[in-house]
C-alpha positions in Angstrom: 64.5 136.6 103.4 66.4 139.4 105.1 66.0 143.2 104.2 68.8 143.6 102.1 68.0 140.1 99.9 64.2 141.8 99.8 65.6 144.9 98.4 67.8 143.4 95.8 65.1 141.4 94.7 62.6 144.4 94.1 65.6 146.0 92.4 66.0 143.0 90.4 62.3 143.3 89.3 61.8 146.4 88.4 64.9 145.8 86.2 63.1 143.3 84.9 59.6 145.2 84.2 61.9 148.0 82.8 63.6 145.9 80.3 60.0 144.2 79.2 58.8 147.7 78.7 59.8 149.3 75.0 60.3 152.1 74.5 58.8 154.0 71.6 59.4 157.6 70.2 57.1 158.3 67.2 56.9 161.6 65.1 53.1 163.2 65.3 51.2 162.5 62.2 50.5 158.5 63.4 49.7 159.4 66.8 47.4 162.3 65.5 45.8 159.9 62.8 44.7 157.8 65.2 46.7 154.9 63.8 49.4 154.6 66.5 46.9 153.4 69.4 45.5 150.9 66.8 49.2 149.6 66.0 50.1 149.2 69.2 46.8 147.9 71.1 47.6 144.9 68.5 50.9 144.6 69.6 50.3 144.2 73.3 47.0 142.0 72.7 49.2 140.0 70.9 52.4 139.9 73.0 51.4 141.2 76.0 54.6 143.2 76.2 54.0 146.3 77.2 54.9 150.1 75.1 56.1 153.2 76.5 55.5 156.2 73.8 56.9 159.3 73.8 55.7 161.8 70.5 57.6 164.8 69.1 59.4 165.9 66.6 63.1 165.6 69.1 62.3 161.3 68.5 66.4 161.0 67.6 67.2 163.1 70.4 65.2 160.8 72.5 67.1 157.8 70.9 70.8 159.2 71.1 70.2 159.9 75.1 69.5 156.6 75.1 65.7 157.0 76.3 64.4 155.1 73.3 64.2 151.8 72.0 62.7 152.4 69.0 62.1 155.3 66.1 58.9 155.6 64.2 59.8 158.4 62.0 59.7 160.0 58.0 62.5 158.5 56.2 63.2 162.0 55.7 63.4 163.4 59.3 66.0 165.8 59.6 67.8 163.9 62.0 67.4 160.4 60.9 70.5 160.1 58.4 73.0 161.2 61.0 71.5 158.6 63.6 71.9 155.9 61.0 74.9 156.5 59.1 77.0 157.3 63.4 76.0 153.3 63.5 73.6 154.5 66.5 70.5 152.6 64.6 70.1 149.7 62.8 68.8 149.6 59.2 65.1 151.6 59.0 62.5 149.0 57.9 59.6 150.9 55.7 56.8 151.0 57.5 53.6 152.7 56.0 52.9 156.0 53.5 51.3 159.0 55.3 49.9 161.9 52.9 50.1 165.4 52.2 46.7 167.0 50.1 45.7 169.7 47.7 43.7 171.9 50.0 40.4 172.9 48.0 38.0 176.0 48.7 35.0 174.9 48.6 33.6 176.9 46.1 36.5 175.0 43.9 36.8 178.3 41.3 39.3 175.9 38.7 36.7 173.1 38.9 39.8 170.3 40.4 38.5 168.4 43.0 37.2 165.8 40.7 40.3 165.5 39.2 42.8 161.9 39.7 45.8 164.0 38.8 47.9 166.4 40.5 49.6 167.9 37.8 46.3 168.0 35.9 44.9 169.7 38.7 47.9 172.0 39.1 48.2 172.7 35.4 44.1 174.3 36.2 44.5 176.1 38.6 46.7 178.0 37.2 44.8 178.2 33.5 42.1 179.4 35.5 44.6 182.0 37.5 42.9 180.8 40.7 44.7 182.1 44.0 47.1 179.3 45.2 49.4 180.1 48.1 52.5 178.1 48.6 53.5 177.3 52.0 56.3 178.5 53.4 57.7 174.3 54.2 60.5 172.9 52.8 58.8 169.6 51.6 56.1 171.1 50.7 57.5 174.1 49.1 59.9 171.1 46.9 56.3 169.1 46.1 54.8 172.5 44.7 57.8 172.8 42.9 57.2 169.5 41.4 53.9 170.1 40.6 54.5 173.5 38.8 57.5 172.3 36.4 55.2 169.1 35.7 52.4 171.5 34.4 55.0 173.4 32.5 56.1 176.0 34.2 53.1 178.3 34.0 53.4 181.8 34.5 53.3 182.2 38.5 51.9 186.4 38.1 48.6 187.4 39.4 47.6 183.9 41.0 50.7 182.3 42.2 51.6 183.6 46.6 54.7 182.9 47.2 55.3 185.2 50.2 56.5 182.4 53.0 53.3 182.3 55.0 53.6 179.1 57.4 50.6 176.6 56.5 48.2 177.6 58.9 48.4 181.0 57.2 48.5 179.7 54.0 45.5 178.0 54.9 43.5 181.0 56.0 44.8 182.8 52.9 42.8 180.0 50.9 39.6 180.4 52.5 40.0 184.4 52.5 41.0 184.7 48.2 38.8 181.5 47.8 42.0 179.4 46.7 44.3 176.5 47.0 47.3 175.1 49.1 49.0 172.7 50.2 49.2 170.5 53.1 50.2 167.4 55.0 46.6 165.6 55.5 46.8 164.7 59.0 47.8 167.8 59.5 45.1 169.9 57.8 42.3 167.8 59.4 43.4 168.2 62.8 43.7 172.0 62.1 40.4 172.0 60.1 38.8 170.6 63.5 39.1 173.6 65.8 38.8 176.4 62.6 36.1 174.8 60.2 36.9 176.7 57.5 35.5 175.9 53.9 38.2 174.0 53.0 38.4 170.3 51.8 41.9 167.9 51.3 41.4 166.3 47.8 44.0 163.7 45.8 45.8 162.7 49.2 45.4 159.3 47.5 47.7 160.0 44.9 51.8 158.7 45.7 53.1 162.0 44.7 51.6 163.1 47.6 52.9 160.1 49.6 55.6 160.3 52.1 57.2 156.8 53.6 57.7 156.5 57.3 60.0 153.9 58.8 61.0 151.9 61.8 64.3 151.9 63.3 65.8 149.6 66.3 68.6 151.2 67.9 71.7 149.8 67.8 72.6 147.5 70.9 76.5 147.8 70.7 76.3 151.8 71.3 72.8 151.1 73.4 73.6 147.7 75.9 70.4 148.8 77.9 68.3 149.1 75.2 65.3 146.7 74.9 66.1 145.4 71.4 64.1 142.1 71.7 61.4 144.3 72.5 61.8 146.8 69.7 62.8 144.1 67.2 59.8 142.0 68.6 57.2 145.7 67.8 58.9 146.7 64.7 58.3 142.9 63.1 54.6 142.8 64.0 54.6 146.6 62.1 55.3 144.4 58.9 52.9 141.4 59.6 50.5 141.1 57.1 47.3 141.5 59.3 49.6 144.9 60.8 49.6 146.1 57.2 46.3 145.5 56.4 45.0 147.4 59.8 46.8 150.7 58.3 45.0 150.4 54.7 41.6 149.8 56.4 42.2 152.9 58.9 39.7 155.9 58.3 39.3 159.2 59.2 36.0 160.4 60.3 34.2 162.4 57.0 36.7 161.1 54.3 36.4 157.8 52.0 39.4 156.3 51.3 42.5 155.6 53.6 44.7 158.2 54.8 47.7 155.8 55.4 49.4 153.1 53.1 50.9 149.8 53.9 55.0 149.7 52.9 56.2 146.8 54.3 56.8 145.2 50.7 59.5 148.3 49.8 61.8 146.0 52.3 64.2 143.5 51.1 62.3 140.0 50.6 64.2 138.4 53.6 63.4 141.1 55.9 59.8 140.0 55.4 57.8 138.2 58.1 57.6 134.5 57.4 54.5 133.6 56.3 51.8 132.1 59.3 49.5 130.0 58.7 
């Protein structure tokens, strides 16, 4: 084989490995979970095709400069509607739940964390006029909102901080006044690591707390060098059974229950793996 046939064939191959490889840009909360390694050491013992991950919140910005083959992302990512509805990704298939949590001093002055109920919860806290600092987060700040008209609209003076403190601050404002916040789980217990503050997550477990997360293949007309086998081939073997079943069994060290939630069956029926026997 001459030099220049050698060349073209290395070219040729690394082509090759590239186009095997997908590409995957995932939002934090999985990664930080500890649920995205799992997912995707499944994957390649599976398939032995090979994942490339990128994490960030800029995963669309990744996708439109075409450096991504897939999106693992909230439904409600900021960018995700405009990516969609330009026809630069297919159809987002639901994926899992993650959580947010009713952060709990652990002196627990309204008596709540044995509670099933958010509003119920809510609705004490603020009979009890217990300090509760809202963070200063849009989802968050719409979820409290939730919570407060649920419980009636309670008078908010004397217990109720509503002064735009970011969550880390809110969080250190519960430990300080002995309180409650609010939180996304994953989150909280990665911050809770390095501060240790007496603070606990409690009804994380409860869907208003819920927040789906979905999967979407670009779109190979806009993307030709996209792997889209490849990301078609990962984002199917998110919604196999056995997938589904690995994210309700996953644990976080120190708490009970899950801290993710299978949502494959919010897809259409035919979008469903087959069954396997």
């Amino acid at each position: 084989m001459t030099g220049n046939a050698e060349a073209s064939a290395r070219s040729s191959g690394a082509r090759t490995a590239a186009r095997k490889t997908i590409r995957l840009a995932s939002v934090k909360t999985v990664q930080d979970g500890g649920l995205l390694p799992r997912l995707l050491a499944s994957f390649q013992a599976r398939t032995r095709r090979r994942v490339e991950v990128h994490i960030g919140e800029d995963v669309y910005e990744k996708a439109r400069a075409g450096e991504a083959d897939l999106v693992f992302s909230h439904l409600g990512h900021d960018d995700a509607q405009a990516f969609i509805t330009e026809g630069l990704g297919q159809w987002p298939r639901t994926v899992l739940f993650n959580a947010s949590a009713l952060i709990v001093h652990e002196s627990d002055p309204a008596g709540v964390a044995g509670l099933s109920d958010p509003v119920a919860a809510f609705g004490r806290i603020a009979a009890a006029r217990a300090p509760f600092i809202r963070p200063a987060s849009p989802g968050l700040g719409y979820l409290v909102d939730i919570l407060w008209n649920a419980a009636g609209r309670p008078d908010k003076t004397g217990w109720y901080d509503d002064t735009g403190l970011s969550p880390e601050a809110a969080m250190r404002a519960a430990a300080q006044q002995r309180g409650y916040s609010l939180w996304g789980l994953t989150p909280f217990l990665v911050w809770q690591r390095n501060n240790q503050l007496p603070l606990r997550p409690v009804l994380y477990g409860d869907e208003m707390f819920h927040r789906i997360m979905v999967s979407v293949v670009v779109n190979p007309a806009r993307f030709p060098n996209a792997n889209v086998t490849g990301a078609l081939a990962l984002q199917q073997h998110l919604l196999l059974p056995a997938t589904q079943a690995l994210i309700q069994n996953h644990r976080q060290p120190g708490l009970d229950g899950p801290v993710f939630w299978p949502a494959g069956r919010d897809n259409a029926s035919d979008l469903l793996p087959p069954p396997r026997v």
